[in-house]
C-alpha positions in Angstrom: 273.7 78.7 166.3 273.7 81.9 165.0 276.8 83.5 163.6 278.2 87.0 162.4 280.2 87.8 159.7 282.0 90.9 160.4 283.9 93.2 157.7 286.7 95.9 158.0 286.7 97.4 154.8 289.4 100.2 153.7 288.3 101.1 150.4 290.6 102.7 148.3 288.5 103.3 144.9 285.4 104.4 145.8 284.3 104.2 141.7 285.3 100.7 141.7 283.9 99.8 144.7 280.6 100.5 143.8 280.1 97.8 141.8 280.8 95.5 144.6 278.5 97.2 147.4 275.9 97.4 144.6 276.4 93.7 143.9 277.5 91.7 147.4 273.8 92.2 149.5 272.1 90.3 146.9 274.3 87.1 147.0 274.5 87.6 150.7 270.3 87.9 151.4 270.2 84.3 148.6 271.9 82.9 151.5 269.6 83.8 154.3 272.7 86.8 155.6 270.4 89.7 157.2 272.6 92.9 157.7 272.9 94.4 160.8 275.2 97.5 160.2 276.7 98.5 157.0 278.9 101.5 156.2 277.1 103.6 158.7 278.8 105.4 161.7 281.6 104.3 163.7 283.0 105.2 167.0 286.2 104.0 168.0 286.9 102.8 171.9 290.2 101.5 171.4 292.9 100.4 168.7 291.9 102.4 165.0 289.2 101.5 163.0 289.0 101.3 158.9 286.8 103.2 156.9 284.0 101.1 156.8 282.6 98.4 158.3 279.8 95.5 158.2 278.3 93.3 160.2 275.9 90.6 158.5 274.1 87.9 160.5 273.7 84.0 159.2 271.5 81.0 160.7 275.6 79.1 160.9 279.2 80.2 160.8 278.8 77.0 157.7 275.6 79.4 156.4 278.1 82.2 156.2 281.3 80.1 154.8 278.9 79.0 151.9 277.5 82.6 151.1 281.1 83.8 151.0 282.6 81.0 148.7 279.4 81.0 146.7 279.3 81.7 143.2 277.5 84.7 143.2 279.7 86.4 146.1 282.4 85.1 144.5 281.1 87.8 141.3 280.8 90.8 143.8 283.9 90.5 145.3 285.8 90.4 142.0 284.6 93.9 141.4 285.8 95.1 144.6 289.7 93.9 143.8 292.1 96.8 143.6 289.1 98.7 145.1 289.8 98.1 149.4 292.0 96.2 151.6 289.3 94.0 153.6 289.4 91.9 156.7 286.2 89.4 157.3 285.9 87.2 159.8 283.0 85.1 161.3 282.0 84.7 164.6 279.3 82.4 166.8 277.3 84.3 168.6 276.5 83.2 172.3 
């Protein structure tokens, strides 16, 4: 079943974070992740929403769980620490 992994990022050092946004799509595509939305506008209905956002779709909520504690993601997302406060979460889609 297909599942989404969906990011709030608040990035807080946009020089650092570079390396990470240059870094993260390539582990997430090596684990069949296709993005959806990344970074682009965002229009809030309710509630507040952070700076950026991204939502990346995977064959599995397990396809996604492995991407994420994957070596290679693992990399990326040591680049983005002290960079942004981050939320993820993964979902099943219906």
């Amino acid at each position: 079943m297909p599942a989404y992994w969906v990011s709030f990022i608040e990035v807080t050092d946009p020089a650092k974070f570079e390396g990470y946004a240059k870094e993260a799509p390539a582990a997430v595509a090596k684990y069949g992740g296709k993005m959806v939305a990344r970074g682009g506008k965002v229009q809030v209905l309710e509630g507040s929403a952070p700076g950026r956002m991204a939502v990346i779709e995977f064959a599995s909520i397990d396809q996604a769980v492995k991407c994420y504690n994957s070596p290679e993601y693992q990399a990326a997302k040591k680049k983005r620490e002290g960079a942004a406060n981050c939320t993820f979460v993964v979902t099943e889609s219906l």
